[in-house]
C-alpha positions as CSV (number, residue, x, y, z in Angstrom):
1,X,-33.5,-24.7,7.5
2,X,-33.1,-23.5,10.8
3,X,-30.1,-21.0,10.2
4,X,-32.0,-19.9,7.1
5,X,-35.5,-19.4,9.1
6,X,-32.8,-17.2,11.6
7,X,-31.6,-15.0,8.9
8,X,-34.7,-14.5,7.5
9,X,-36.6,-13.5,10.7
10,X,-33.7,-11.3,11.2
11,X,-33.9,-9.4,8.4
12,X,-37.4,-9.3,8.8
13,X,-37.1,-7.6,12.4
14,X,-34.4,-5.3,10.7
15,X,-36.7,-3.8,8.4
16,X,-39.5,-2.7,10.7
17,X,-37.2,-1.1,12.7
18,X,-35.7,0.7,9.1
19,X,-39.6,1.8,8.7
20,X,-39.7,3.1,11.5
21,X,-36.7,5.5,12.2
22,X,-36.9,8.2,9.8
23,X,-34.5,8.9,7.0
24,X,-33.1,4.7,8.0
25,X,-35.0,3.2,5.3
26,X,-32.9,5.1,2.9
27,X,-29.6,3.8,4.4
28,X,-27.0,2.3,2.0
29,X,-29.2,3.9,-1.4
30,X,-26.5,6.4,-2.0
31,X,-23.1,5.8,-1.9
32,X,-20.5,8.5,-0.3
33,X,-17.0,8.9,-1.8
34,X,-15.3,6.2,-1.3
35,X,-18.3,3.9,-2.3
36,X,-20.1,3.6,1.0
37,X,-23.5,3.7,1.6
38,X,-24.8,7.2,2.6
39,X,-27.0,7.5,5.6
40,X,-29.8,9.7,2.8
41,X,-29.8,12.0,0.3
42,X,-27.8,15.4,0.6
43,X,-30.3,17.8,1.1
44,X,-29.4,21.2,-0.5
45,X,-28.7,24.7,1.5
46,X,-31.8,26.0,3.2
47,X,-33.7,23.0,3.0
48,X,-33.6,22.1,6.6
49,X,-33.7,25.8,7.9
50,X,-30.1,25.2,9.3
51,X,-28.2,27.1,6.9
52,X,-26.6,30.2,7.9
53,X,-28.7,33.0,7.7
54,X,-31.7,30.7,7.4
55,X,-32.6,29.7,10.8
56,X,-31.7,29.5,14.3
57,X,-30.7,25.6,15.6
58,X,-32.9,24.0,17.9
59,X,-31.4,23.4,21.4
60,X,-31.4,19.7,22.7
61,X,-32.5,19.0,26.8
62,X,-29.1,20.7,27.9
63,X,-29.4,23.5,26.2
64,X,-27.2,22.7,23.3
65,X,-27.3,23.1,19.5
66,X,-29.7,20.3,18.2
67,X,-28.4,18.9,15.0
68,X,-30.6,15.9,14.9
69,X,-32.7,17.0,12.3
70,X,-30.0,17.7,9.7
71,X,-29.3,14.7,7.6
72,X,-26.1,13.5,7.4
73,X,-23.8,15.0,4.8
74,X,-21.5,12.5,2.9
75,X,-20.9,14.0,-0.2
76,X,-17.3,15.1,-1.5
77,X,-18.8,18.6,-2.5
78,X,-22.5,20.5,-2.6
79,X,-22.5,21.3,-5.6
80,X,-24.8,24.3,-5.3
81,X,-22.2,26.3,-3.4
82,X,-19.7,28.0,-4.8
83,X,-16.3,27.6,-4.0
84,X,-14.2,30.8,-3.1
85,X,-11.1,31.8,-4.9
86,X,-7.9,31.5,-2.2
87,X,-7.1,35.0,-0.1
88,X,-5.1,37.2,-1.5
89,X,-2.5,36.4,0.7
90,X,-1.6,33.0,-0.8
91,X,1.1,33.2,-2.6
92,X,2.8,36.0,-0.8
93,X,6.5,35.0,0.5
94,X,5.9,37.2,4.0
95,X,8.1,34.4,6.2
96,X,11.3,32.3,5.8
97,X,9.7,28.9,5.5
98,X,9.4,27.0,2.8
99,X,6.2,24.7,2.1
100,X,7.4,21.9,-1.0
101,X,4.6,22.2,-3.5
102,X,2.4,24.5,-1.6
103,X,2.1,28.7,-1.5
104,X,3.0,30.3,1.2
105,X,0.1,31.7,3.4
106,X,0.7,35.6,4.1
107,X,-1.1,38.0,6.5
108,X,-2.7,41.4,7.2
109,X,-2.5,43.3,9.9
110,X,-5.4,44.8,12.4
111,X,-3.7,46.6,14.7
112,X,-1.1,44.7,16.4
113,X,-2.7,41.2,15.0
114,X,-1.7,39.7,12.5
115,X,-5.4,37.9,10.4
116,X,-4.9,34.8,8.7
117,X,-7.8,33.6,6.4
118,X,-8.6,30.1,5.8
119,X,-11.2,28.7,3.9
120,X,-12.2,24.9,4.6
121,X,-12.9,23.5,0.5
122,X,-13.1,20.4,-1.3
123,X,-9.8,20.1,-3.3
124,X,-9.3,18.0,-6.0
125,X,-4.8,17.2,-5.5
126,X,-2.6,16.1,-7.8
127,X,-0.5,13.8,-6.1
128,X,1.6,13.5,-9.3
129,X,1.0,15.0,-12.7
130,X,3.3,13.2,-14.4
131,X,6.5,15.8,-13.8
132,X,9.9,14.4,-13.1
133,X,11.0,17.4,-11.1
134,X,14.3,15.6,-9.6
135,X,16.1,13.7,-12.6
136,X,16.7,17.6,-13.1
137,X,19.6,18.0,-10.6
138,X,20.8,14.0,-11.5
139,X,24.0,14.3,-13.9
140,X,23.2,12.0,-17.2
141,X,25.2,9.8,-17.2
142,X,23.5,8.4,-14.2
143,X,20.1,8.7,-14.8
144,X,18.4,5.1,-15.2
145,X,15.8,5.2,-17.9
146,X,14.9,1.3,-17.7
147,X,12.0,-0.2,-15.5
148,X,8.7,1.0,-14.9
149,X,7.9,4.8,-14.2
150,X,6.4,6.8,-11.7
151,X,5.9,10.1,-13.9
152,X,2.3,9.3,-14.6
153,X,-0.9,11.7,-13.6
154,X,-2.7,10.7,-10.6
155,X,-5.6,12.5,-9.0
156,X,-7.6,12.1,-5.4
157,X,-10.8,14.2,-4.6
158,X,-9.5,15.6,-0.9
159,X,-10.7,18.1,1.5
160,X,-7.9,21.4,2.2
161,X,-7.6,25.1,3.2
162,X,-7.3,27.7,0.3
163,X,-7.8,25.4,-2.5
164,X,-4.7,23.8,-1.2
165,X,-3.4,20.3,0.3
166,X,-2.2,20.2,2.6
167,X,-3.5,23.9,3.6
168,X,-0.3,26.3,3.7
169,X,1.7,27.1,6.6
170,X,0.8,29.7,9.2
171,X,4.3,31.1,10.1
172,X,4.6,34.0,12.7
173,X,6.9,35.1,15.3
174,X,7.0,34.0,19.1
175,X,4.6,36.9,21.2
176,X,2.4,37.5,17.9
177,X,-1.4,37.6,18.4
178,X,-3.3,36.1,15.8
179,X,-7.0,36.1,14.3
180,X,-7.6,32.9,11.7
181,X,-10.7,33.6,9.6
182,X,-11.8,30.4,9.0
183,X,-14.7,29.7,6.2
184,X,-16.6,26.6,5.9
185,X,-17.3,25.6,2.0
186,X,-17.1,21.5,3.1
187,X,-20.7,20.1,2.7
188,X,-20.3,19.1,6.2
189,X,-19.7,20.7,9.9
190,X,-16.2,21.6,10.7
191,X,-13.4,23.1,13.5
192,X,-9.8,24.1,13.6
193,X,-8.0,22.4,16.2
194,X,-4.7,23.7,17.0
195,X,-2.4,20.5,17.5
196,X,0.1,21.4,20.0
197,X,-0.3,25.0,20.8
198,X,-1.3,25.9,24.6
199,X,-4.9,28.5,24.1
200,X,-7.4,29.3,25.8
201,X,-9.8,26.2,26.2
202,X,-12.3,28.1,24.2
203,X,-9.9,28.2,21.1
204,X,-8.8,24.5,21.4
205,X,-11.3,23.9,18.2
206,X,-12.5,20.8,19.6
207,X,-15.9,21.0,17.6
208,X,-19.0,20.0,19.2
209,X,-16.9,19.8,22.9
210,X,-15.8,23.3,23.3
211,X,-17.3,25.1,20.8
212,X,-20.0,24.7,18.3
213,X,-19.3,23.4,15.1
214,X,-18.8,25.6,12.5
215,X,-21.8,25.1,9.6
216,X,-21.4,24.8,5.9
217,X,-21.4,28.7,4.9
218,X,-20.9,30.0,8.3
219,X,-17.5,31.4,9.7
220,X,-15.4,31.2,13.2
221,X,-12.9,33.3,14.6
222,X,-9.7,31.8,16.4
223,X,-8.4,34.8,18.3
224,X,-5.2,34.0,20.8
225,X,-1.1,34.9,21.5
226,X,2.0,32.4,20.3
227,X,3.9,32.3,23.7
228,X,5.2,29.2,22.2
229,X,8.4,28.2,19.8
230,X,8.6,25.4,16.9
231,X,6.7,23.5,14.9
232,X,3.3,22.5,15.3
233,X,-0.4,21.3,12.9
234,X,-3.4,22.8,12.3
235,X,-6.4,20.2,11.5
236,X,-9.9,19.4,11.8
237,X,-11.5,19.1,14.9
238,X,-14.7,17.4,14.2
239,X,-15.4,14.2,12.3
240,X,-11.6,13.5,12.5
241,X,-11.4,10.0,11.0
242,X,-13.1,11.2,7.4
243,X,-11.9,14.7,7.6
244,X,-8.0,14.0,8.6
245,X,-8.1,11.4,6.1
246,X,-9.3,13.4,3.4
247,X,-6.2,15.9,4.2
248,X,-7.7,18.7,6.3
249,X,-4.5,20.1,8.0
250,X,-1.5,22.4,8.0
251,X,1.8,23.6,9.5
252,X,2.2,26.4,12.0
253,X,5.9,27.1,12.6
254,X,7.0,30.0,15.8
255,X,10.0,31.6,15.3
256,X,11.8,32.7,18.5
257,X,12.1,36.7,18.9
258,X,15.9,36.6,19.0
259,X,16.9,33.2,17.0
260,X,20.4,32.4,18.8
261,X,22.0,31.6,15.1
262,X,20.7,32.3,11.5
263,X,18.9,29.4,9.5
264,X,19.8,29.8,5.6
265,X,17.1,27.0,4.6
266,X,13.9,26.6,6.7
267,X,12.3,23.5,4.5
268,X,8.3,22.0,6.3
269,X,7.4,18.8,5.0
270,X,3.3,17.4,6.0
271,X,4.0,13.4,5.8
272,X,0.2,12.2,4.6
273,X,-0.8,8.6,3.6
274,X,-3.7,7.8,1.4
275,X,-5.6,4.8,0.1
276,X,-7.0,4.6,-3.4
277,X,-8.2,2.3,-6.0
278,X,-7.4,2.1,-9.3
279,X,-10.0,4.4,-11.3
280,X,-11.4,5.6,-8.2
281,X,-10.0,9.5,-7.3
282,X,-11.8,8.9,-3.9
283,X,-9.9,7.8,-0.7
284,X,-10.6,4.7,0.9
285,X,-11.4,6.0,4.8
286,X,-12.0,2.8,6.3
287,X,-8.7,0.8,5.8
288,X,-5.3,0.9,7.1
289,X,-4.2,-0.5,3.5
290,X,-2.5,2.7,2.5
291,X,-0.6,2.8,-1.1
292,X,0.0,6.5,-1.5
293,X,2.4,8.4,0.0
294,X,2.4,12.3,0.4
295,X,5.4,14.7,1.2
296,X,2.9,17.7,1.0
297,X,0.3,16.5,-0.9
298,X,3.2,15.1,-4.0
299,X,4.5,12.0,-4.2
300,X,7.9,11.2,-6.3
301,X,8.9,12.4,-8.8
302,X,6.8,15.4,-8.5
303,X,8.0,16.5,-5.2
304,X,9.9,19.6,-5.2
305,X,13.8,19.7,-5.1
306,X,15.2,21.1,-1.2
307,X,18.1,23.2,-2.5
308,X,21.1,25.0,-1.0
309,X,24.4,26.3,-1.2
310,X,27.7,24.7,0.5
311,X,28.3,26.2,4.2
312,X,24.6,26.7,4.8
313,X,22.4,26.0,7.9
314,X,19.3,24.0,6.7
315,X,16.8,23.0,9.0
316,X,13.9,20.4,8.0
317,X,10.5,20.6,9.8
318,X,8.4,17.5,9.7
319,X,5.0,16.8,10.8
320,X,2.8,13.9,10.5
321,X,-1.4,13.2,9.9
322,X,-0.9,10.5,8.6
323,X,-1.5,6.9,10.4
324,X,1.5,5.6,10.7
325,X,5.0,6.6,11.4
326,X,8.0,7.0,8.9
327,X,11.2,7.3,9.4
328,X,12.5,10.3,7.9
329,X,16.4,9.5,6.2
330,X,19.0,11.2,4.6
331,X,21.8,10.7,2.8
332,X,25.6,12.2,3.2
333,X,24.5,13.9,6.1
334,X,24.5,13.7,10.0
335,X,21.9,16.3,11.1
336,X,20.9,16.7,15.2
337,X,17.0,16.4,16.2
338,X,16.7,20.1,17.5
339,X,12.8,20.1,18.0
340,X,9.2,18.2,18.6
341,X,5.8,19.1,18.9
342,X,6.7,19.9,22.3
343,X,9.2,22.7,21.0
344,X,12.9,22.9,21.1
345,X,15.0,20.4,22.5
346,X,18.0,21.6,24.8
347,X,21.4,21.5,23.1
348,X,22.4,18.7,25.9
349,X,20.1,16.8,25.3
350,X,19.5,16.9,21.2
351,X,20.5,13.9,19.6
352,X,22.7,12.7,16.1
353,X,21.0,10.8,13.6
354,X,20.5,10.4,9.8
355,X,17.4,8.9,10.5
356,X,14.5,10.6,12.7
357,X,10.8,8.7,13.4
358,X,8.6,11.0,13.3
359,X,5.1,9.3,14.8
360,X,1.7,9.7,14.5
361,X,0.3,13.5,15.8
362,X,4.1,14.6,16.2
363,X,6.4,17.2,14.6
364,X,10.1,16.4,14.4
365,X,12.7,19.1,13.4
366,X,16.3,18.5,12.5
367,X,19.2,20.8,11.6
368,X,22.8,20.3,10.1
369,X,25.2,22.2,8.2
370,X,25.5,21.0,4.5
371,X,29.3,20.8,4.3
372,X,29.2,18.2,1.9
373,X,28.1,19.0,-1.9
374,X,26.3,16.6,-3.9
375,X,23.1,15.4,-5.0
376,X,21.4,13.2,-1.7
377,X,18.3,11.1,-1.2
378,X,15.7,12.6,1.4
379,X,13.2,9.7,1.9
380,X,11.3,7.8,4.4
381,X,12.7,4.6,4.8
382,X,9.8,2.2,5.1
383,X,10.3,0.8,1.7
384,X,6.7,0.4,0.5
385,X,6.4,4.5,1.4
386,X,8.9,4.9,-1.1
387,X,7.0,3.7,-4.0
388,X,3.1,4.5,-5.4
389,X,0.6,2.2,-6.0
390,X,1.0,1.6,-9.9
391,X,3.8,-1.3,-9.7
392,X,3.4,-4.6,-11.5
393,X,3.3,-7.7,-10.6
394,X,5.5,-9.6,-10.6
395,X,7.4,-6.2,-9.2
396,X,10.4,-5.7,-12.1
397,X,12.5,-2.5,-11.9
398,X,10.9,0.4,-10.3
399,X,11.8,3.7,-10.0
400,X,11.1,5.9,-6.6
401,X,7.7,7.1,-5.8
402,X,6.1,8.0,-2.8
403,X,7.9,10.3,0.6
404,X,11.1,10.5,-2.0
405,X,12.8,13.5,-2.5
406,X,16.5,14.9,-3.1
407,X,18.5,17.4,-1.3
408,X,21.0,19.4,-3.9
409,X,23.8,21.1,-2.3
410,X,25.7,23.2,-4.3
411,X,29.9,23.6,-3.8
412,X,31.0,27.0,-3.2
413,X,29.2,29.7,-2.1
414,X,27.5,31.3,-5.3
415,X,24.6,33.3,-5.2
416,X,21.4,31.5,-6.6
């Protein structure tokens, strides 16, 4: 009776304080997109004056932007705003790396500086639409046709750059100046930070810490020079739990001005984890219970072939959003760990491997010489990355899902 008079009083006091915080009342009416309650309705553009072009912020005590007034924003997409078609510079091969299952990003020029557009949009990925594109490059007589299968359609309702996920890679040279354009089309506020590149502090996209955010329909200009080499991300600033989780990143590789030997096959790979429940295209953002796993927004069998010739130089960038780490593992092959997020590694001290962690927030590149012809698994090797979330059980025969892929090396030294 006691505990039960407790509660009850509780819930009571709970309740007067819901009446009297505005909007509270209405907390947990709506649900967001992966079936939490919503803090209130999404109001639609202009209604709170804070649209661009409809209204100057308010400034807080400290002379700040005031976004206290703007409900909170928890939908997937406003659907009153139109979503842009991508740049015309998606698509465009301008550089020598190669993005599995995403367009290349090219450029134009102003000058001396080379402008980059990117425009922040809710993307609805197919992680796999139900395309084997390895058995392709597996001789028959081995294929294995018994068991359960992965080549089945699966969609999640994500956020990206360019109608893409994850967005494509920025790729320039080592002393370029660049200009990003970014758009914002999310229903939310948002920033580009730039994950391992040294700028100025006022680039650093750190939204709401040294810059404002960037509104729904507004723009922001990153201006600043590469003095850097290697591999590095691009992602969200601002709200980084629900907006790194719903994909919002990229690559940026730096070429070196005078590269000290050619690379024949420059291959990025984003390594992305998601969590999502059956019938639901909706990630789950509050759980470390991940069941789908991403080489560039695919998982197995839809991920892309990395192809070559005998004799050639292939280098393989990786870079992790996701959580947790993977260890990145080939077969056939001993490649040496050339590169981080810090940039290149010395030749003394790079180190042999056919396995490479690549952690949380890092970049990991490797090179090797593929000498030895054949068709060779390119996986992570935590084995529950390796398959997607569709298995029975009891678990029978299953075939590879998940960060799988294959590496073909052709003998010889034909053209392709």
């Amino acid at each position: 009776m006691a505990e039960w008079f407790s509660r009850r009083r509780f819930l009571a006091v709970l309740g007067g304080m819901a009446a009297s915080v505005p909007g509270l009342a209405r907390a947990g009416s709506e649900k967001g997109p992966s079936g939490h309650g919503s803090m209130g309705k999404m109001e639609k553009p202009g209604e709170s004056g804070r649209e661009h072009g409809s209204g100057e912020h308010g400034r807080d005590k400290h002379g700040g932007m005031d976004h206290s007034a703007m409900e909170p924003r928890h939908a997937w997409r406003d659907e009153s705003r139109p979503l842009s078609d991508p740049p015309p510079t998606m698509g465009r091969q301008m550089g020598r790396v190669y993005t599995l299952n995403v367009p290349p990003l090219g450029y134009e020029l102003d000058g001396r500086v080379k402008v980059f557009r990117l425009v922040a949009q809710p993307v609805r990925r197919m992680f796999s639409e139900g395309i084997d594109r390895q058995t392709e490059v597996v001789e028959e007589m081995n294929r294995f046709s018994g068991g359960m299968s992965h080549s089945m359609p699966r969609a999640a309702k994500l956020w990206g750059y360019n109608g893409q996920m994850p967005g494509p890679t920025i790729e320039c040279v080592q002393g370029d100046r660049i200009r990003v354009i970014l758009k914002n089309e999310l229903p939310e506020p948002t920033s580009i930070h730039w994950h391992g590149l040294e700028v100025p502090n006022s680039m650093d996209g750190a939204g709401g810490t040294t810059e404002p955010v960037t509104m729904p329909g507004q723009e922001r200009v990153y201006e600043f020079t590469l003095n850097q080499v290697g591999t590095y991300m691009y992602h969200t600033g601002f709200n980084m739990m629900k907006q790194d989780g719903l994909g919002l990143g990229g690559m940026v590789v730096i070429h070196p001005k005078r590269p000290e030997y050619r690379i024949d096959r420059d291959v990025a790979i984003m390594l992305q984890a998601f969590a999502l429940e059956p019938g639901n295209e909706f990630p789950n953002l509050t759980t470390m219970d991940f069941d789908w796993f991403t080489f560039n927004g695919k998982v197995a069998p839809d991920i892309e072939v990395v192809r070559a010739r005998q004799g050639e130089r292939i280098r393989l960038r990786f870079a992790n959003l996701a959580m947790s780490s993977h260890p990145i593992h080939v077969h056939g092959y001993v490649w040496k760990v050339v590169g981080t997020e810090g940039g290149p590694i010395p030749k003394n001290a790079q180190w042999p491997g056919s396995t490479v962690n690549v952690p949380p927030g890092t970049t990991r590149d490797v090179e090797f010489v593929a000498h030895n012809p054949g068709v060779w698994r390119l996986h992570c090797h935590k084995l529950h990355h390796t398959m997607n979330a569709h298995a029975d059980i009891p678990l029978g025969v299953m075939g590879h899902g998940g960060m799988f892929t294959l590496l073909e090396v052709r003998p010889g030294q034909e053209e392709s």
